[in-house]
C-alpha positions as CSV (number, residue, x, y, z in Angstrom):
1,X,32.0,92.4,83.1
2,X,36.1,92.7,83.1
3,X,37.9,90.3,84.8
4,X,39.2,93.4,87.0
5,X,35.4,94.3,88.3
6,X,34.6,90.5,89.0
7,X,37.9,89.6,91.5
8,X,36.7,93.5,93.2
9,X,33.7,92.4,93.8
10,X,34.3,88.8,95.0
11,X,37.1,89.8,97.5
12,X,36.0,89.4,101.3
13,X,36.7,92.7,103.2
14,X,39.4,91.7,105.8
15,X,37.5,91.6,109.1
16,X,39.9,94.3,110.5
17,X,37.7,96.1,108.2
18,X,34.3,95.2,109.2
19,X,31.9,97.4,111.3
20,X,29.1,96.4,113.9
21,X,25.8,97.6,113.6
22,X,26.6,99.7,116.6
23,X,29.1,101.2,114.8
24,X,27.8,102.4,112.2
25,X,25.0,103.6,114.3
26,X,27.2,105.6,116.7
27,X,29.5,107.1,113.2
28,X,26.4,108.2,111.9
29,X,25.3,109.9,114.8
30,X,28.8,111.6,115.3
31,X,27.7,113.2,111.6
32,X,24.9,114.0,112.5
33,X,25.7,115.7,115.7
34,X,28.3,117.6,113.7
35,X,28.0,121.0,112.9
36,X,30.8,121.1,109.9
37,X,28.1,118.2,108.2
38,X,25.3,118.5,106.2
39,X,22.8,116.1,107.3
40,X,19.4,116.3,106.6
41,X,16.6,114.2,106.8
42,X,14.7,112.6,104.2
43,X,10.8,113.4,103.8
44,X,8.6,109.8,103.2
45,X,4.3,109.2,104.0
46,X,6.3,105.8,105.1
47,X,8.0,107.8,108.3
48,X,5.0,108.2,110.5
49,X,6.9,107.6,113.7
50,X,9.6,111.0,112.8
51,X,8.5,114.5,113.3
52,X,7.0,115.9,110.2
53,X,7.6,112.2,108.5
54,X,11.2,113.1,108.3
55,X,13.3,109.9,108.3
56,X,16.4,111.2,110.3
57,X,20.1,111.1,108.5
58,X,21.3,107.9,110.3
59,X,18.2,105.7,109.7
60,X,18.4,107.1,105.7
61,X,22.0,105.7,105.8
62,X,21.4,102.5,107.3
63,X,19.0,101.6,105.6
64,X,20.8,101.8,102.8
65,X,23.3,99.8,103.9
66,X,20.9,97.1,105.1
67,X,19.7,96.9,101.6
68,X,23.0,96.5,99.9
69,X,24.8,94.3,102.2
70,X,27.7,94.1,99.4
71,X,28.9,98.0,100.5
72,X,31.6,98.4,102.5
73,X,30.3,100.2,105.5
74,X,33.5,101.2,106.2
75,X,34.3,103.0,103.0
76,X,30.8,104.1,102.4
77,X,31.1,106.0,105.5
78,X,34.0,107.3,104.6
79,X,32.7,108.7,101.2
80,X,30.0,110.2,102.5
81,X,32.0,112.3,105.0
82,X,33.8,114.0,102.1
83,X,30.3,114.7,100.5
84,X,28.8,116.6,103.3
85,X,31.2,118.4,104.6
86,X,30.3,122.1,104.8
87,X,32.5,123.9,102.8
């Protein structure tokens, strides 16, 4: 590993730059709830409390992030705007 990727990956994100659980949550849901976004949900036998064992968009994405706790919600968030906007 460079010594470039090492001092990326061991710089704290400023926490001007860190987002709440609520948050994220709420973000999420604004994608969701938008109509210009493609958000689907996930099929999974593990989703037995969704309609048609569907995990919803937001719960795919937080989870996610609650399994990689080094991602910066912030600029994931941001990423995955500009991949699912309808074009």
């Amino acid at each position: 590993m460079s010594n470039e990727a090492t001092l990326i990956s061991e710089t704290p994100t400023p926490p001007s730059l860190v987002m709440t659980i609520e948050e994220i949550t709420a973000k999420l849901a604004d994608l969701q709830d938008d109509p210009t976004m493609n958000t689907k949900s996930v099929y999974s036998p593990m989703a037995t409390d969704y309609p048609d064992s569907r995990f919803p968009f937001v719960e795919v994405h937080l989870a996610y992030l609650r399994k990689n706790k080094m991602v910066n919600a912030r600029q994931y968030i941001s990423n995955l705007e500009i991949m699912i906007k309808r074009r």
